[in-house]
N, C-alpha and C positions, 0 to 999 in steps of 0.2 A: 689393212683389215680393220682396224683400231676405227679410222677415219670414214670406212664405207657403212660401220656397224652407228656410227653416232649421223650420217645424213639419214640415215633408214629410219634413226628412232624420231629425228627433228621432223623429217617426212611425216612418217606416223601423226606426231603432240600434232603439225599444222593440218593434217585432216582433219583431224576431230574438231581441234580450234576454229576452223572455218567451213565447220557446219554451221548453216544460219538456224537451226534448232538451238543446238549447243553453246553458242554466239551471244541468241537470245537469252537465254534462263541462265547460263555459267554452268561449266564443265562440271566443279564441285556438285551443286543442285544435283545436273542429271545424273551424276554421280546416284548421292542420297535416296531421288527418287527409288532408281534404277534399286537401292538395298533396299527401301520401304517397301516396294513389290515381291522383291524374294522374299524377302523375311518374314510377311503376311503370308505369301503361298508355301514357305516352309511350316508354316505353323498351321494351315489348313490340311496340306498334306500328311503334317504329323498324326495332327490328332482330329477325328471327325467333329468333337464335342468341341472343338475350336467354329468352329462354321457354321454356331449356334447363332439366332439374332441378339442374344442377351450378352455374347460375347461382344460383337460390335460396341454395343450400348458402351459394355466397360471397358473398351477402349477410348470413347469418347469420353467418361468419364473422368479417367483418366490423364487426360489431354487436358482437361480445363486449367487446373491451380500451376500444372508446367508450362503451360502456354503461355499464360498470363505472366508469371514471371520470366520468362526466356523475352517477350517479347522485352518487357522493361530493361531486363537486363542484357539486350543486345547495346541498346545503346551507350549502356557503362563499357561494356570489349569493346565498341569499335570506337572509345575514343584511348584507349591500350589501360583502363582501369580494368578491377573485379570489386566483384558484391559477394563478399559469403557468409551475408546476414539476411538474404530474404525469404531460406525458410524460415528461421528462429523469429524473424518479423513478422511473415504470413502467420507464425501460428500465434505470436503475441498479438496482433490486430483481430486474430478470430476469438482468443479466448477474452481480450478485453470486450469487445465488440458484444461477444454472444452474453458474458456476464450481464451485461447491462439489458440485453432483452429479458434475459430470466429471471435476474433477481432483482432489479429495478424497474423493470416494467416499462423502459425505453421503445417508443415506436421502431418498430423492423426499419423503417426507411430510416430513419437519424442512424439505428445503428449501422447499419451497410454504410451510409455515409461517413462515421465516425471511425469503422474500423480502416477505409480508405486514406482517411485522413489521417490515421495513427503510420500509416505505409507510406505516406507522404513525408509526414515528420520524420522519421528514421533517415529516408533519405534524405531528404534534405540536408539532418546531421551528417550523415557520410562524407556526403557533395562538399559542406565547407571545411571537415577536417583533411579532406584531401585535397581542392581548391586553395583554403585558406592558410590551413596551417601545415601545410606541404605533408600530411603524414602516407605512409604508401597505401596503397588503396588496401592492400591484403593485410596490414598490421590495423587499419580503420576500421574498415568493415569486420576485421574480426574481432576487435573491440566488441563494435557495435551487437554482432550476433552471442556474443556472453552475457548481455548487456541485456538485452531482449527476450532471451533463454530464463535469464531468472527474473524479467519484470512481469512476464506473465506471469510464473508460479508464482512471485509474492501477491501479484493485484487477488488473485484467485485462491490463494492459500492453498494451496496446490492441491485442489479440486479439477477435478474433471468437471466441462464444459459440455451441454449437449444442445446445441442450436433447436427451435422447435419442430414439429413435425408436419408434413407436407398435409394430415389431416386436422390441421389447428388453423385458426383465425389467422397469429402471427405465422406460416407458415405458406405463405403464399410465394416468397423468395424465392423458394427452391423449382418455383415452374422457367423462372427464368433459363436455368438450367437444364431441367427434363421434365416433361410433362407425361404423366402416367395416365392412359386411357381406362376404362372401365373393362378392357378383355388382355387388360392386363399388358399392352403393346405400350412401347415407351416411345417418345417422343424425343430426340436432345438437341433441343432449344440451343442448348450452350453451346454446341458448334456454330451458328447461325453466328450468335453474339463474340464468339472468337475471332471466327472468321471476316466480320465486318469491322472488329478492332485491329485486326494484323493487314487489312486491305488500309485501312486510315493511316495505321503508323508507318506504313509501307511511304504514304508518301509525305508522311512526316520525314521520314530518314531522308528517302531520294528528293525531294520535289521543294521543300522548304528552307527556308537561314538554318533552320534549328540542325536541318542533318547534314547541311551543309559545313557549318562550324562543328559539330562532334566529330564528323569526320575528320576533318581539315585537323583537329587537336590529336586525330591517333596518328593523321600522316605526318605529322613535324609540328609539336608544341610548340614548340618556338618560333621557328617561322611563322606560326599563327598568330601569337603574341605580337613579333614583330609587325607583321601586316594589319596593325590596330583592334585585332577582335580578342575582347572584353573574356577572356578563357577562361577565370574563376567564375565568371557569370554562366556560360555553356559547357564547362564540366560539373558544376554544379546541377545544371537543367539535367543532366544525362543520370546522373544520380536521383534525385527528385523522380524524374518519371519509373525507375525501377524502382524506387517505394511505392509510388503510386499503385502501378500495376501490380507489386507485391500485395497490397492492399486490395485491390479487386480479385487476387489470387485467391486471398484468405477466405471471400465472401462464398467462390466457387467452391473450392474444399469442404466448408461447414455445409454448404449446399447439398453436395454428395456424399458424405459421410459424416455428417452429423455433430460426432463427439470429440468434442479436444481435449488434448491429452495435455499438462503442464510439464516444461522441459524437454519438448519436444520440438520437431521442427528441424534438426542435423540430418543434414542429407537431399534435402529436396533441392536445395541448391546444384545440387553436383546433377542432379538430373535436367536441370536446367539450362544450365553453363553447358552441358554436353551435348544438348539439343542445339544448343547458339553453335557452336560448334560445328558440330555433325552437318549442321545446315551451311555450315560457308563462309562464317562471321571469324575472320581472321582473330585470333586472340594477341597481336600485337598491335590491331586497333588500323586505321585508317578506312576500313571497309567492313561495310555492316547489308545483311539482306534479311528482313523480315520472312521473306517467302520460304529461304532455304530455315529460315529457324523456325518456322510454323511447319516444315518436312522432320524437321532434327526430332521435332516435339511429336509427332505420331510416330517414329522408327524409337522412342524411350518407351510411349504406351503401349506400341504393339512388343516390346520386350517383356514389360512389367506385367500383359495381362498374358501372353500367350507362353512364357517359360512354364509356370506351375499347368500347363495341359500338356507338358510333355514330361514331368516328374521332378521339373528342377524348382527348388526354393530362393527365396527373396536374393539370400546371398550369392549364389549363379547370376540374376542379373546385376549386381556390382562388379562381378569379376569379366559381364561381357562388356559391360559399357563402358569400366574402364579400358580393356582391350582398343574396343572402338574411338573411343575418344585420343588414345596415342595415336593410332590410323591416322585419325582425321587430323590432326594439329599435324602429324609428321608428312600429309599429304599436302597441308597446305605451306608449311617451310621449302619443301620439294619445290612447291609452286614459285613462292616467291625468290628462288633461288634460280629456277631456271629463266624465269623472267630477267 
């Protein structure tokens, strides 16, 4: 009985497996998808004031500052590190960044540039205390985010930040991201600009050295080392690019809501890492997929905009994403075990 119940289920996993849909995209994916659909028509169904245009918009909005770091930070999971300084970075590069447009009078382009490159710097730090001086990536990078938590408040004496406004000279930034018509229809831009960044690093991951070796360091360090590639050099690269894109994260955020807060910045991480996640991105590293983590990143916005239309508050979605996020890790242990 034992033996007929375990061919039935193997039958089962090799149908699905050898669907050439399924095949193509990865089971996890249509997984994610397959909950991005419900979740969206749970929440249209719930509530009609969900099914509003201005709701999509804040969905999108939403989507940018996670996206941008999930993308960075997939490449830190799939070579079996973590980052959980790149909200407290995001918002140390927008409060330094937007400082210097308001109170110094820095051109918009150098600061968007500058606050990128304050995202890069961080990682970088990460990259060689974990690279070089072997420290674990979760005691490093939480260094690093205490670090950052209080370099903003001191650069800003712990003043609030408020980037300029989309009706100002320097406020041109923010089209980049959404463009507001005159009958009041919104535009978001910043999905175009996502999307064309997580199609590029797509095949940075798959298609290039660069994600060929991150990869190759989450499936066996060592073996990698021994097979002559330079791994302080490309665990380092993988760290670097999630400051990077924490740094364009920051630009998105100040873009859509404006005002930065000092000592702020805990937590966005975790909606981040849970999108890499939720999308597919093994967290013991070897395997990374932009695609499924640009899906992980719309099933967090479509939680974050559509729970308070059905009466539930911020902290309801912590308690479902963490839910979700054990799912997803314990769905993908399942995987690698039945493998």
């Amino acid at each position: 009985m034992g033996s007929s119940n375990i061919t039935a289920t193997h039958k089962k996993t090799g149908v699905l497996e050898s669907n050439p849909l399924v095949k193509a995209i990865g089971s996890q994916r249509v997984i994610a998808v397959l909950a991005l659909i419900v979740l969206f028509g749970f929440f249209c169904i719930a509530s009609p004031a969900f099914r509003q245009y201005s709701t999509f918009i804040s969905i999108f909005d939403a989507s940018y500052y996670i996206g941008f770091m999930a993308i960075g930070i997939t490449f830190v999971i799939a070579t079996g590190g973590i980052d959980l300084s790149i909200g407290t970075v995001l918002m140390c590069s927008s409060l330094i960044s937007g400082s210097l447009a308001i109170k110094s009078g820095v051109p918009m382009a150098a600061c968007m540039i500058i606050g990128i490159l304050i995202g890069t710097f961080f990682g970088l730090c990460n990259g060689l205390m974990v690279s070089v001086m072997n420290l674990p990536p979760f005691i490093a990078t939480l260094g690093t985010m205490m670090i950052t938590r209080g370099f903003g408040s001191i650069y800003t004496r712990a003043q609030s930040i408020t980037w300029p406004q989309a009706s100002t000279s320097t406020g041109w930034f923010r089209k980049i991201f959404k463009i507001t018509l005159g009958d009041g229809m919104m535009i978001p831009t910043g999905f175009i600009l996502l999307l064309v960044v997580a199609i590029i690093m797509s095949v940075v991951l798959n298609k290039t050295k660069i994600g060929r070796y991150i990869l190759s360091l989450g499936s066996n360090k060592e073996a990698t080392r021994l097979s002559g590639v330079n791994v302080v050099k490309w665990e380092t690269v993988a760290y670097v690019l999630s400051g990077t894109f924490t740094g364009l994260a920051g630009i998105s955020y100040a873009a859509i809501y404006s005002t930065m807060l000092p000592a702020t910045g805990n937590g966005f991480e975790l909606d981040a890492i849970a999108g890499v996640v939720i999308g597919g991105t093994s967290m013991s590293g070897g395997n990374g997929t932009i695609a499924g983590t640009l899906i992980g990143v719309f099933i967090m916005s479509v939680l974050k905009t559509g729970l308070p239309f059905v009466g539930l508050q911020s902290h309801w979605q912590m308690f479902i994403t963490g839910i979700v996020l054990i799912i997803a890790v314990f769905a993908d242990v399942a995987s690698k075990k039945r493998m």
